[in-house]
PDB file of the backbone (N, CA, C, O) and the ligand in Angstrom, with CONECT records:
HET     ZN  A 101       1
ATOM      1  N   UNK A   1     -14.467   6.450 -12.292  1.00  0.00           N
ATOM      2  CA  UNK A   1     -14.465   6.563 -10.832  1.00  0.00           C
ATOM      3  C   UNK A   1     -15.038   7.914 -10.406  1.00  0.00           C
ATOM      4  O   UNK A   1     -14.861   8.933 -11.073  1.00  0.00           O
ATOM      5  N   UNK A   2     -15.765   7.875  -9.214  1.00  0.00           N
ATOM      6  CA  UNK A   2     -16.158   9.241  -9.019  1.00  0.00           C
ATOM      7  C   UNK A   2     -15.535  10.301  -8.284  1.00  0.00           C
ATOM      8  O   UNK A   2     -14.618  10.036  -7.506  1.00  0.00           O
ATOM      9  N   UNK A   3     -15.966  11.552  -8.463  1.00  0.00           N
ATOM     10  CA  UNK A   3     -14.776  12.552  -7.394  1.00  0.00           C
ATOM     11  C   UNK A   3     -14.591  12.492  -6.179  1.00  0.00           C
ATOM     12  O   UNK A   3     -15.470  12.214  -5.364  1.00  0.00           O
ATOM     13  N   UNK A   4     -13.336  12.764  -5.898  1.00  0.00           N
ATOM     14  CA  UNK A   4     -12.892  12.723  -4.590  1.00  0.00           C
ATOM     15  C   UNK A   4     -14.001  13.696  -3.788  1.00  0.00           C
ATOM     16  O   UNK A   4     -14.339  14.815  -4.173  1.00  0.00           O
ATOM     17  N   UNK A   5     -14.518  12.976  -2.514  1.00  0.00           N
ATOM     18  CA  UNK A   5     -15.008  14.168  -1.893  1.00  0.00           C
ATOM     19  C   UNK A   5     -14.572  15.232  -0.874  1.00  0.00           C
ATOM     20  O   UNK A   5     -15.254  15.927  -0.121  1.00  0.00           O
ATOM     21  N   UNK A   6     -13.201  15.162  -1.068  1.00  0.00           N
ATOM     22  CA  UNK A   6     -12.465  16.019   0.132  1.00  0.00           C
ATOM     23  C   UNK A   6     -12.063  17.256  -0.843  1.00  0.00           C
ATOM     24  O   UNK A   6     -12.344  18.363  -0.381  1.00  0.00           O
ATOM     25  N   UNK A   7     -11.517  17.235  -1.976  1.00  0.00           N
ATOM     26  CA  UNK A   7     -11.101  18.019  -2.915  1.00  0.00           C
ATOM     27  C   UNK A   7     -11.741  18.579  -4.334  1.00  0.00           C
ATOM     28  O   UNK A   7     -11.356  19.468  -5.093  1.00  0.00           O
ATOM     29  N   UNK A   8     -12.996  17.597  -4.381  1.00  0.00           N
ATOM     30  CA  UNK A   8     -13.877  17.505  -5.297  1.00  0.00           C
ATOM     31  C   UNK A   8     -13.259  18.086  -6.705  1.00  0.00           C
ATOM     32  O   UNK A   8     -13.774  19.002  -7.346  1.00  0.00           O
ATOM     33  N   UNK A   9     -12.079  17.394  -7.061  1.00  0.00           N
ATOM     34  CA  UNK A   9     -11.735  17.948  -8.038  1.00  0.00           C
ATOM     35  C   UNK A   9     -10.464  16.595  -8.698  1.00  0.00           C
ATOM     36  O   UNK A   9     -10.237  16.580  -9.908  1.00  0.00           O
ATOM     37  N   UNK A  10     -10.027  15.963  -8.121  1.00  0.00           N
ATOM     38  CA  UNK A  10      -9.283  14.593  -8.634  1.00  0.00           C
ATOM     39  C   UNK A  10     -10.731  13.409  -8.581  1.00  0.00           C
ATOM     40  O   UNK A  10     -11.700  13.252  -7.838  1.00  0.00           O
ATOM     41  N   UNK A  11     -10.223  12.787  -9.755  1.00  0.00           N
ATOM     42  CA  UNK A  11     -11.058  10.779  -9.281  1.00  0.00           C
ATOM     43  C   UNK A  11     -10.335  10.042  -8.648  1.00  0.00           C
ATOM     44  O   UNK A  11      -9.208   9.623  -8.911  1.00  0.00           O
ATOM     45  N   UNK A  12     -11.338   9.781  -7.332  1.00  0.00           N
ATOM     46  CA  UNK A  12     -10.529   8.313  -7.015  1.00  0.00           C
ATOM     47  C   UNK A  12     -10.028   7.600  -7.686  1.00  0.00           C
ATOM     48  O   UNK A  12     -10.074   7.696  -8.912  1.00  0.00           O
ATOM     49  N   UNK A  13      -9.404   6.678  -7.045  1.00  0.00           N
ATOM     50  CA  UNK A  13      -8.897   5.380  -7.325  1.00  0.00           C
ATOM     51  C   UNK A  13      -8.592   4.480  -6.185  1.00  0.00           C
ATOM     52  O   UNK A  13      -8.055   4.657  -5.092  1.00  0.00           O
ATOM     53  N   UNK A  14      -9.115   3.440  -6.804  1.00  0.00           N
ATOM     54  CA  UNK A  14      -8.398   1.894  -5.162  1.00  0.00           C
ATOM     55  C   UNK A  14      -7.036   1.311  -5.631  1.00  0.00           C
ATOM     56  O   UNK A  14      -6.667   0.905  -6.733  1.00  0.00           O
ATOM     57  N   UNK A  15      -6.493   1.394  -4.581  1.00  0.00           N
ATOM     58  CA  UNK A  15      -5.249  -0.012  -5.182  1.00  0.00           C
ATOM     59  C   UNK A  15      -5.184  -0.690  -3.778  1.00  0.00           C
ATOM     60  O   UNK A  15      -5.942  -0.268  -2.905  1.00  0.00           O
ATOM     61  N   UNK A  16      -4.422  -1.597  -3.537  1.00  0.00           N
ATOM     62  CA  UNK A  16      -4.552  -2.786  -2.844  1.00  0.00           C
ATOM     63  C   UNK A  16      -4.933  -2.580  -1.435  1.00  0.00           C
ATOM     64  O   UNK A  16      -5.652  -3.164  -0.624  1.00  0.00           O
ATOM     65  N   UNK A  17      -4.157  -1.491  -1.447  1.00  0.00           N
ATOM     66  CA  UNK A  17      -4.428  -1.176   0.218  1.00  0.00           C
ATOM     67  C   UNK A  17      -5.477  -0.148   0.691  1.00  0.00           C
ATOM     68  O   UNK A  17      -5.613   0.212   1.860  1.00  0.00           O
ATOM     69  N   UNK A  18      -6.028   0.177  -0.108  1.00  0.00           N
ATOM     70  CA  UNK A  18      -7.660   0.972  -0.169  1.00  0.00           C
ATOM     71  C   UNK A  18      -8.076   2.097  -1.370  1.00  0.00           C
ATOM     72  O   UNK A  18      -7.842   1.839  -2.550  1.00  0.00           O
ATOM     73  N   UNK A  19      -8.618   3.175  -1.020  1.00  0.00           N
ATOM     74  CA  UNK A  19      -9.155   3.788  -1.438  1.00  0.00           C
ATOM     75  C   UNK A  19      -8.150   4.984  -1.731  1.00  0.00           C
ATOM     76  O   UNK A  19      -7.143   4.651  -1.107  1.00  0.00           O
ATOM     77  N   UNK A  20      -7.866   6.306  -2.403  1.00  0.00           N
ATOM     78  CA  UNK A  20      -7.600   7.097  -2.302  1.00  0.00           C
ATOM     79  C   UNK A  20      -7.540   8.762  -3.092  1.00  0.00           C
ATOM     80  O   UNK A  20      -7.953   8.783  -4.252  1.00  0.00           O
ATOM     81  N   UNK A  21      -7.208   9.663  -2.690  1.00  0.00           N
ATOM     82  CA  UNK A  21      -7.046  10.279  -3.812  1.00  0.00           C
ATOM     83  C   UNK A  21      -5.799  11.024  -4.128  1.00  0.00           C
ATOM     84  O   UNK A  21      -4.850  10.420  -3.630  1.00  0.00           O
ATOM     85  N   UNK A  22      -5.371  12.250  -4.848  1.00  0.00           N
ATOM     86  CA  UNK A  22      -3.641  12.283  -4.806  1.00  0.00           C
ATOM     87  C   UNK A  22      -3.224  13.192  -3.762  1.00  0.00           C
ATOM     88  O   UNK A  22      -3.776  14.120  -3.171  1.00  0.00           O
ATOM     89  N   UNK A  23      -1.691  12.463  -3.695  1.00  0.00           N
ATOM     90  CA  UNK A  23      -0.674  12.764  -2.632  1.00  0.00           C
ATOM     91  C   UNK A  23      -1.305  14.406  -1.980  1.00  0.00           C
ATOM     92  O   UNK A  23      -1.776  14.478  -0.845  1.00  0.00           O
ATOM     93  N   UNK A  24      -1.218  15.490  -2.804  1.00  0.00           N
ATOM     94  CA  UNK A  24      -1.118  17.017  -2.659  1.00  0.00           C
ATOM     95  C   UNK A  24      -2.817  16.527  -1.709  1.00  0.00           C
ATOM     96  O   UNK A  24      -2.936  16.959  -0.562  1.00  0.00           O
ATOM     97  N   UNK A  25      -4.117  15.549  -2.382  1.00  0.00           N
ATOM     98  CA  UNK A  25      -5.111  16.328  -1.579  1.00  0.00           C
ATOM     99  C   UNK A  25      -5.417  15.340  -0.428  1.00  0.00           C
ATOM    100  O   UNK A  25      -6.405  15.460   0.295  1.00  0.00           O
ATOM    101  N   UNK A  26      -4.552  14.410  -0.316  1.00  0.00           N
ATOM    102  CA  UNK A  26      -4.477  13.354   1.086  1.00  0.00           C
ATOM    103  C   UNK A  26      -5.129  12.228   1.711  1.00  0.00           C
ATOM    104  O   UNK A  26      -4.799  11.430   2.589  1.00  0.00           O
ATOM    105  N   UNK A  27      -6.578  12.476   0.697  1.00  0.00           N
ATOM    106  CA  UNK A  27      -7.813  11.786   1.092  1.00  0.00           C
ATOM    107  C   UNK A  27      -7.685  10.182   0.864  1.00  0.00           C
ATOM    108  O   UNK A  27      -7.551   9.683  -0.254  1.00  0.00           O
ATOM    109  N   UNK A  28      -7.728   9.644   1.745  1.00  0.00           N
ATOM    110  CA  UNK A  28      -7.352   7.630   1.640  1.00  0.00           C
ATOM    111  C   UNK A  28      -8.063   6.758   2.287  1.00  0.00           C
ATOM    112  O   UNK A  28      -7.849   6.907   3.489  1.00  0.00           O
ATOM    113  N   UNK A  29      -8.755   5.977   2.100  1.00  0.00           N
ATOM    114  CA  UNK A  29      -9.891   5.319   2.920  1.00  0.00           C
ATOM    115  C   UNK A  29      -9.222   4.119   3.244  1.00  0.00           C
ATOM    116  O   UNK A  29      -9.251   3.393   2.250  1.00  0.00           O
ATOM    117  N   UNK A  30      -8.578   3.532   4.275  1.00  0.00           N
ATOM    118  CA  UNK A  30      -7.580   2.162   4.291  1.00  0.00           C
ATOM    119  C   UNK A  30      -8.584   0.690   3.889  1.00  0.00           C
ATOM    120  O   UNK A  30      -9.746   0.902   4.234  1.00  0.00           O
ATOM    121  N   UNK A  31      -8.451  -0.321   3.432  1.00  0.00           N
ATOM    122  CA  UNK A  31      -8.933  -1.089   2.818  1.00  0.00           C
ATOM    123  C   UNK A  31      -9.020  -2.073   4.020  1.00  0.00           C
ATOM    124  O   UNK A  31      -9.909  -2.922   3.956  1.00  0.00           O
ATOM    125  N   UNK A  32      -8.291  -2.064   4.994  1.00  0.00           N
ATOM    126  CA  UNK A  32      -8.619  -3.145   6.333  1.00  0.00           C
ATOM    127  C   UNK A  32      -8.673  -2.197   7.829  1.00  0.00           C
ATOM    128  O   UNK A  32      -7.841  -1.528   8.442  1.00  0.00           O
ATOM    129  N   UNK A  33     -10.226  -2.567   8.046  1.00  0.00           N
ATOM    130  CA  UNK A  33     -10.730  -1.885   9.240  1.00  0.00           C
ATOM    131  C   UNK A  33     -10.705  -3.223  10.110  1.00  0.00           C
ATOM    132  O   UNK A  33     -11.114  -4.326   9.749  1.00  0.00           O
ATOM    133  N   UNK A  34     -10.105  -2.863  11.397  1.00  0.00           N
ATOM    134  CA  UNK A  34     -10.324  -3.869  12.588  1.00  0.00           C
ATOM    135  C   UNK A  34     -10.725  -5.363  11.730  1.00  0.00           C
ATOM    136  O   UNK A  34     -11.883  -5.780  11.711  1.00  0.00           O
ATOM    137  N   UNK A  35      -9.641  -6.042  11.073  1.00  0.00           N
ATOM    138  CA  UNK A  35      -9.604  -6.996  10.903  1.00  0.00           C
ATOM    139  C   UNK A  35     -10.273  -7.175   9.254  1.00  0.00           C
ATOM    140  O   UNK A  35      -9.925  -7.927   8.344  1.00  0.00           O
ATOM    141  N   UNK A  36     -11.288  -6.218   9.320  1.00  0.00           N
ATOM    142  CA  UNK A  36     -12.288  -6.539   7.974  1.00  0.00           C
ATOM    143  C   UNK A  36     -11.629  -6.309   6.615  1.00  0.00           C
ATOM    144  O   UNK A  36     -11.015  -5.248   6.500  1.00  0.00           O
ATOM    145  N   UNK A  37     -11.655  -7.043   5.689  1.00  0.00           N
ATOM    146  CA  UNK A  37     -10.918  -6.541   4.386  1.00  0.00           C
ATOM    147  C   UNK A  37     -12.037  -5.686   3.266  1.00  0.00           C
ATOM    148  O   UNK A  37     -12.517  -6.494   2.471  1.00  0.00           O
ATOM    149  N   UNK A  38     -12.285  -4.977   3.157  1.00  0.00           N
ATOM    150  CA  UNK A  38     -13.819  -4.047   2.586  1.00  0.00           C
ATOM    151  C   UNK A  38     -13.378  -4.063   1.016  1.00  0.00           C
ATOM    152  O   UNK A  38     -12.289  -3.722   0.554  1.00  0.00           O
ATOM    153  N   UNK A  39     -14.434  -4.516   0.378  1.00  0.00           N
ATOM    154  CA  UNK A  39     -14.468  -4.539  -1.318  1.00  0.00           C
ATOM    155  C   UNK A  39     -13.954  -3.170  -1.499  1.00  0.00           C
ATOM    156  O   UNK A  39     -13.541  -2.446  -0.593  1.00  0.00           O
ATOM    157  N   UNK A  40     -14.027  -2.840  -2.941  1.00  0.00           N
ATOM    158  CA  UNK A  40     -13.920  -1.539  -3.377  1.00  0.00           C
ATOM    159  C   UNK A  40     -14.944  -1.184  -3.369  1.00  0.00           C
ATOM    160  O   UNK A  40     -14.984  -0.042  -2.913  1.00  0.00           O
ATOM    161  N   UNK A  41     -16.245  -1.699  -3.747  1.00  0.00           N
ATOM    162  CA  UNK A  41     -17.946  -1.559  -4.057  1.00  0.00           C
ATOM    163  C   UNK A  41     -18.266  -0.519  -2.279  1.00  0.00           C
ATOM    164  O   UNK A  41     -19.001   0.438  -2.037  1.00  0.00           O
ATOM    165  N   UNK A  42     -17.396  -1.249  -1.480  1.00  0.00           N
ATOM    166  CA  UNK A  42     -17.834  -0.587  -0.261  1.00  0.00           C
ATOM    167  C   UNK A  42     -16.757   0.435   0.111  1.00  0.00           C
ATOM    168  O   UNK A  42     -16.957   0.890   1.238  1.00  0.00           O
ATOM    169  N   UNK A  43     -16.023   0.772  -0.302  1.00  0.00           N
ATOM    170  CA  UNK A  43     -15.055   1.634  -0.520  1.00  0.00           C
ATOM    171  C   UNK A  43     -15.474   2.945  -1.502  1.00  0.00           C
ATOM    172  O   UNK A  43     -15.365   4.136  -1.211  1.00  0.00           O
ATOM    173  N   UNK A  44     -15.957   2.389  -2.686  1.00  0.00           N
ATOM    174  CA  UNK A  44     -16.339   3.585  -3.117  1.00  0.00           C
ATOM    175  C   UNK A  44     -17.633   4.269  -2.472  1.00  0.00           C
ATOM    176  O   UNK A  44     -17.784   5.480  -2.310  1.00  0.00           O
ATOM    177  N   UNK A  45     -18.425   3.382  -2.178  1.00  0.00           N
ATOM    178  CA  UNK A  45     -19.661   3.610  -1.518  1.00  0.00           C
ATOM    179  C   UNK A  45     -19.495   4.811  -0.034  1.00  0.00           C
ATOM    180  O   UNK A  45     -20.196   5.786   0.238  1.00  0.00           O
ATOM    181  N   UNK A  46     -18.713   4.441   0.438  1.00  0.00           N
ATOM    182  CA  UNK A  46     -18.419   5.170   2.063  1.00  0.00           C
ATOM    183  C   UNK A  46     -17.822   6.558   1.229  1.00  0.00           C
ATOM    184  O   UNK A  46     -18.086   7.658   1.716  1.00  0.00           O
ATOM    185  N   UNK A  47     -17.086   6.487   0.078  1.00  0.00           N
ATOM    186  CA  UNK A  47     -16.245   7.734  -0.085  1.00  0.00           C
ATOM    187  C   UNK A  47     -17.604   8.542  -0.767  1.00  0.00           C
ATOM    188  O   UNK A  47     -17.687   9.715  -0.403  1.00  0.00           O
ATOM    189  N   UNK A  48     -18.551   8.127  -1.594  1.00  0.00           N
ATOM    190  CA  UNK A  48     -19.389   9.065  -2.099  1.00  0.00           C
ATOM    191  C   UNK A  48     -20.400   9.251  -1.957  1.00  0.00           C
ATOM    192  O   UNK A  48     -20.805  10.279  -2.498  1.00  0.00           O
ATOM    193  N   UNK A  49     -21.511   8.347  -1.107  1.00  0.00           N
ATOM    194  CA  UNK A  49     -22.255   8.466   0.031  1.00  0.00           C
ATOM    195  C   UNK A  49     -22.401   8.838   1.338  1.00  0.00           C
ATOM    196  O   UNK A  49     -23.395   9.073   2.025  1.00  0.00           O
ATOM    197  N   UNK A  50     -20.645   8.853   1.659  1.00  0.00           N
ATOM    198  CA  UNK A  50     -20.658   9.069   3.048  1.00  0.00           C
ATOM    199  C   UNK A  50     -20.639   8.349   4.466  1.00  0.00           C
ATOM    200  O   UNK A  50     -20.151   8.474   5.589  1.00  0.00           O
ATOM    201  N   UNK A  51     -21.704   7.290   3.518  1.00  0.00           N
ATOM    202  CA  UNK A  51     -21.877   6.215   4.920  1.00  0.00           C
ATOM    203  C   UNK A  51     -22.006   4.744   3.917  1.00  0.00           C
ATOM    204  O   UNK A  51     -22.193   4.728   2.700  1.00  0.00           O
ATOM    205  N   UNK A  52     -21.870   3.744   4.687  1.00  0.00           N
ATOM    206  CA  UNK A  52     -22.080   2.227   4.425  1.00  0.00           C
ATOM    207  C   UNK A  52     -23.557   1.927   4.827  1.00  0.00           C
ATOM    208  O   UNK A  52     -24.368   2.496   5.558  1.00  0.00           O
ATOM    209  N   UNK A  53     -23.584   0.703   3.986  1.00  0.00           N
ATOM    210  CA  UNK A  53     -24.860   0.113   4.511  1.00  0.00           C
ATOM    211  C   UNK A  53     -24.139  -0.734   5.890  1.00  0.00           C
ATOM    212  O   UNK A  53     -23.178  -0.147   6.388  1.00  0.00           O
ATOM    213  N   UNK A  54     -24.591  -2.223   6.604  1.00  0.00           N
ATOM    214  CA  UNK A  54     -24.266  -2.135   7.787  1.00  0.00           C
ATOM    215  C   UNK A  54     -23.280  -3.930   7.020  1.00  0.00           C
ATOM    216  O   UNK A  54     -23.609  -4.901   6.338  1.00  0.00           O
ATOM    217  N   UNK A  55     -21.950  -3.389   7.756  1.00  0.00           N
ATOM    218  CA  UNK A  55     -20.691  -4.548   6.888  1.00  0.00           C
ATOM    219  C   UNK A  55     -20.471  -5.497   8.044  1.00  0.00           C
ATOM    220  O   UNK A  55     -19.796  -5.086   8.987  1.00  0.00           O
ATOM    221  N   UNK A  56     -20.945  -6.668   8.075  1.00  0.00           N
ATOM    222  CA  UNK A  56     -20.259  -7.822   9.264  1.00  0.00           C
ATOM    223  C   UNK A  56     -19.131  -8.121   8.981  1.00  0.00           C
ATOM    224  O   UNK A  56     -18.606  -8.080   7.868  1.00  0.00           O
ATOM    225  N   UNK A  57     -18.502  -8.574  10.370  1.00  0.00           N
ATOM    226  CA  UNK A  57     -17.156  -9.117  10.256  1.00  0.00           C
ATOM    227  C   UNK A  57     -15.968  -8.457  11.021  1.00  0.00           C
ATOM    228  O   UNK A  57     -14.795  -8.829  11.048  1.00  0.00           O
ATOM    229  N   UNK A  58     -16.510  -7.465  11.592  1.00  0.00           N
ATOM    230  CA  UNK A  58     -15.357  -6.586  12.246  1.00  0.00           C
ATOM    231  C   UNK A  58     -14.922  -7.078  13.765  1.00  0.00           C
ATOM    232  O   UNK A  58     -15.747  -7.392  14.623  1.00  0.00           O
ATOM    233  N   UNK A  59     -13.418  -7.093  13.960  1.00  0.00           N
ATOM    234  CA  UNK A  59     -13.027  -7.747  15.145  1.00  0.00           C
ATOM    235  C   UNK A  59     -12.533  -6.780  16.079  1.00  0.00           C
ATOM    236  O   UNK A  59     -11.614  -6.031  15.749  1.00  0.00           O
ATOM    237  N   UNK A  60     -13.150  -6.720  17.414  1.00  0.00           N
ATOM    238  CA  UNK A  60     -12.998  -5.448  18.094  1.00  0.00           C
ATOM    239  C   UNK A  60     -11.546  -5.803  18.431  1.00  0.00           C
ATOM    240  O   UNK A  60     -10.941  -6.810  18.061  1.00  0.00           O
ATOM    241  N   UNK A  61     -11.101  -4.822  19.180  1.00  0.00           N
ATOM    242  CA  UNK A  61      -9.387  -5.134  20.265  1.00  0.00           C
ATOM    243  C   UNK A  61      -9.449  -6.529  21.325  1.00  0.00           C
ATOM    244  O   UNK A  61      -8.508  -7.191  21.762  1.00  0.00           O
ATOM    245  N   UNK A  62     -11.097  -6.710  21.574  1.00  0.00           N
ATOM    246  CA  UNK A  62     -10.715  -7.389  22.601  1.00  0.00           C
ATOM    247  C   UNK A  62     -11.292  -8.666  21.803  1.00  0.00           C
ATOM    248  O   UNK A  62     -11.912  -9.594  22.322  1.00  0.00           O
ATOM    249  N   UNK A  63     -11.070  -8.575  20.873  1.00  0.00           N
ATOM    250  CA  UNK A  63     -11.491  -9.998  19.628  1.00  0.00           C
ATOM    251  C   UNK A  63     -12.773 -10.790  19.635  1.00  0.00           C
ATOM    252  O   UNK A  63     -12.994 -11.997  19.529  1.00  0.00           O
ATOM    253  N   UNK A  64     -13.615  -9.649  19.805  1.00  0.00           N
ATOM    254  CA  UNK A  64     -15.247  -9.831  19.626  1.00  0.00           C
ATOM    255  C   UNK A  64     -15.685  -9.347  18.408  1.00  0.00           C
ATOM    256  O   UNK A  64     -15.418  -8.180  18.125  1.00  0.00           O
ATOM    257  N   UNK A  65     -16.534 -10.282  17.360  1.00  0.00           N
ATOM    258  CA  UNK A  65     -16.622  -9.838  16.357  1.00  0.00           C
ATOM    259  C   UNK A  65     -18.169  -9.076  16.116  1.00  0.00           C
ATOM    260  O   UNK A  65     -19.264  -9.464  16.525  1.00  0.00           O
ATOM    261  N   UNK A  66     -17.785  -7.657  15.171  1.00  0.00           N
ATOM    262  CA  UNK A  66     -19.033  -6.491  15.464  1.00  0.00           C
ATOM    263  C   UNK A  66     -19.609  -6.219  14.381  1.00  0.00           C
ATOM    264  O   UNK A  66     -18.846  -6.180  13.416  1.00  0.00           O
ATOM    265  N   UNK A  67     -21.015  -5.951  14.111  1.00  0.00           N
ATOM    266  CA  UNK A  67     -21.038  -4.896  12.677  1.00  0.00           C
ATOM    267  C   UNK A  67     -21.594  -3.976  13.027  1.00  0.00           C
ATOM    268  O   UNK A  67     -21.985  -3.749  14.172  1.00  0.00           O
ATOM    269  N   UNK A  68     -21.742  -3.110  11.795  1.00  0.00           N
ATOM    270  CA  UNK A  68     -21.452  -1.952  12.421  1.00  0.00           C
ATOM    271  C   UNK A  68     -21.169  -0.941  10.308  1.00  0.00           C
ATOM    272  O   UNK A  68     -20.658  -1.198   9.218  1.00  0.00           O
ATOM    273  N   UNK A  69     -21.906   0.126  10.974  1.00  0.00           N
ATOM    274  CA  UNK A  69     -21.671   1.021   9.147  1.00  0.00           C
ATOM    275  C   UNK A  69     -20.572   1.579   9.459  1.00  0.00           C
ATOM    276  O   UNK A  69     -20.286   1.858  10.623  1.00  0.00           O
ATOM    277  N   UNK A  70     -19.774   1.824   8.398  1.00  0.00           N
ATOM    278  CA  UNK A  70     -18.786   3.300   8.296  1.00  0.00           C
ATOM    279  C   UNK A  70     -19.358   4.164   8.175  1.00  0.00           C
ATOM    280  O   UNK A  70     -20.507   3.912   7.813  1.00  0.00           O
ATOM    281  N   UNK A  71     -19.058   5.571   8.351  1.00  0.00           N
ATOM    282  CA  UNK A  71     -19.136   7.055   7.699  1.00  0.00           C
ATOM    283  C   UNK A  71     -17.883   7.767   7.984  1.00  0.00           C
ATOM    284  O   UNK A  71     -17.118   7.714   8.948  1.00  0.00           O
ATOM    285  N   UNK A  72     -17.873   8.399   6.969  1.00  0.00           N
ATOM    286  CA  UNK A  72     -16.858   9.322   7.039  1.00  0.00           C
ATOM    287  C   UNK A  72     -17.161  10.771   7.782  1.00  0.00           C
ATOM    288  O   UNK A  72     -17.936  11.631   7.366  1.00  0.00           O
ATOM    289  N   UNK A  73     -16.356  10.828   8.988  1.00  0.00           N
ATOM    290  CA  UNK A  73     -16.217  12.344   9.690  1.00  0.00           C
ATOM    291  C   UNK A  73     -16.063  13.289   8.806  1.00  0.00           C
ATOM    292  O   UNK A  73     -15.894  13.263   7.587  1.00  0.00           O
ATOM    293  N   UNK A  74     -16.162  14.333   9.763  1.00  0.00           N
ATOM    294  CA  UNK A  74     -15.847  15.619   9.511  1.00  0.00           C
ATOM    295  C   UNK A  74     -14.579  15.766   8.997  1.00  0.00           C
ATOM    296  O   UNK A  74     -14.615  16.656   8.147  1.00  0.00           O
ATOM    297  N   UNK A  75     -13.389  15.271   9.127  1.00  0.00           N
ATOM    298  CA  UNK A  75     -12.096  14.898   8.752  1.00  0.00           C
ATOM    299  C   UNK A  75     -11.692  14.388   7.942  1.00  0.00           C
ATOM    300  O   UNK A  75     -10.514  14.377   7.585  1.00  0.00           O
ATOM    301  N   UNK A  76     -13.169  13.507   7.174  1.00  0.00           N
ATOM    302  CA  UNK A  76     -12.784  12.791   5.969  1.00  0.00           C
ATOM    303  C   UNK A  76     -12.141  11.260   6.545  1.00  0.00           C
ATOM    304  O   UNK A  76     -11.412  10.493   5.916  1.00  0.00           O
ATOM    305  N   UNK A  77     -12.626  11.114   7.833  1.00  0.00           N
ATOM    306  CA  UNK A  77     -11.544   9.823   8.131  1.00  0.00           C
ATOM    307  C   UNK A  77     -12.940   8.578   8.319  1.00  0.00           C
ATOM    308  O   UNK A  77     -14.052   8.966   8.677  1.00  0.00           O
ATOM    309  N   UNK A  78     -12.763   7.653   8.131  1.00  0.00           N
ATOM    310  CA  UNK A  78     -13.285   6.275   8.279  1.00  0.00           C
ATOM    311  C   UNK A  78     -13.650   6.242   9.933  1.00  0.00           C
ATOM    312  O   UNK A  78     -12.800   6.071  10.807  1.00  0.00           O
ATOM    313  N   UNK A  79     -14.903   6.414  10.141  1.00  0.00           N
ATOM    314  CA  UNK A  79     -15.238   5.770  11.814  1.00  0.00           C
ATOM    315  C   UNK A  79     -16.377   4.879  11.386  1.00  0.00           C
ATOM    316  O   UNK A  79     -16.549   4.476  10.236  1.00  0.00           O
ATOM    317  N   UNK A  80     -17.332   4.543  12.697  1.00  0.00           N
ATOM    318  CA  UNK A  80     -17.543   3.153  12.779  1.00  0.00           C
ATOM    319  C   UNK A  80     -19.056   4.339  13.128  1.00  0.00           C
ATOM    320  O   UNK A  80     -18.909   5.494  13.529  1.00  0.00           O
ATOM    321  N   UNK A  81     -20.334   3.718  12.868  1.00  0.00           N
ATOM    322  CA  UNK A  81     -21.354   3.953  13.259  1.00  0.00           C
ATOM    323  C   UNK A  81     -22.132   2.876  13.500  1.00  0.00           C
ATOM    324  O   UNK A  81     -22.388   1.996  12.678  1.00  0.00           O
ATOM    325  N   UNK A  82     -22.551   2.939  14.735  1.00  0.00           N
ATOM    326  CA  UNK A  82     -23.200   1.743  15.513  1.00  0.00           C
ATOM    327  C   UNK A  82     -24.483   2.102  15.435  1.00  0.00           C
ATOM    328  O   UNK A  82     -24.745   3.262  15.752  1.00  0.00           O
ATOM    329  N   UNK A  83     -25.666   1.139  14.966  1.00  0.00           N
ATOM    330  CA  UNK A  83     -27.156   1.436  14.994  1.00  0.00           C
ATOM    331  C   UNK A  83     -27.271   1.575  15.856  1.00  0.00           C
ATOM    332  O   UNK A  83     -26.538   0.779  16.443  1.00  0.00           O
ATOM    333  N   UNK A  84     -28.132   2.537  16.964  1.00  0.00           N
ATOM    334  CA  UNK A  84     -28.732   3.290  18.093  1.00  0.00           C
ATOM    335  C   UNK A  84     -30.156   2.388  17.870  1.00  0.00           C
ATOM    336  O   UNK A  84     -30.698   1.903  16.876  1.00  0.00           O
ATOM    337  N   UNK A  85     -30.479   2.420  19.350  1.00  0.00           N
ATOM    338  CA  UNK A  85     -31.781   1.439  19.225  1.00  0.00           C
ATOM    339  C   UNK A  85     -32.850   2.557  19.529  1.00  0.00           C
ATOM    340  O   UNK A  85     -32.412   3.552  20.106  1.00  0.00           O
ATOM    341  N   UNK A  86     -34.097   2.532  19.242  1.00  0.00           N
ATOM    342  CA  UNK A  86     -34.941   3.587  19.141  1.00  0.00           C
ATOM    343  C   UNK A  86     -36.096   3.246  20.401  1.00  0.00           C
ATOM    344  O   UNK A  86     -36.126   2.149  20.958  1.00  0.00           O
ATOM    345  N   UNK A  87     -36.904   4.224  20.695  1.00  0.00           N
ATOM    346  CA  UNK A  87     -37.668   3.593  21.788  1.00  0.00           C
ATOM    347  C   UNK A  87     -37.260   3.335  23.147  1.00  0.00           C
ATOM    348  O   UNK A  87     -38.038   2.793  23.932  1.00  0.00           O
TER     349      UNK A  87
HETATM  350 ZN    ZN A 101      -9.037  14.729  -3.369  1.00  0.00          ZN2+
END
């Protein structure tokens, strides 16, 4: 597994409920975003790339379904990046 990128010094690991790394360095990627259940393949991917390629299936609040990439903030936390249209 590859290094955590918040602490760069533990390996991840997934278990059921997502991504993470240990207790002391906090870093956890949750495994269900707005409805979506995300492989590990895309789990590890967001934690050591940074960003996703673009994942369908996501169900907004008002139960419209979106896609849409992850990246990880400045915080290390899971947000949503919406393709911007160009032109
Ligand atoms: Zn860590």
């Amino acid at each position: 597994m590859p290094l955590c990128p918040k602490c760069k010094q533990q390996h991840l690991r997934t278990f059921e409920k997502g991504l993470g790394c240990t207790k002391e360095c906090g870093f956890v990627i949750w495994r269900t975003i707005a409805g979506k259940k995300l492989t590990d393949a895309q789990l590890i991917t967001l934690a050591t790339k940074g960003i996703t390629s673009e994942i369908k299936g996501f169900t907004s609040k008002a139960g419209k379904e979106f896609s849409a990439k992850l990246k990880l903030d400045g915080e290390m936390k899971a947000v949503f990046e919406f393709a911007t249209k160009k032109g």
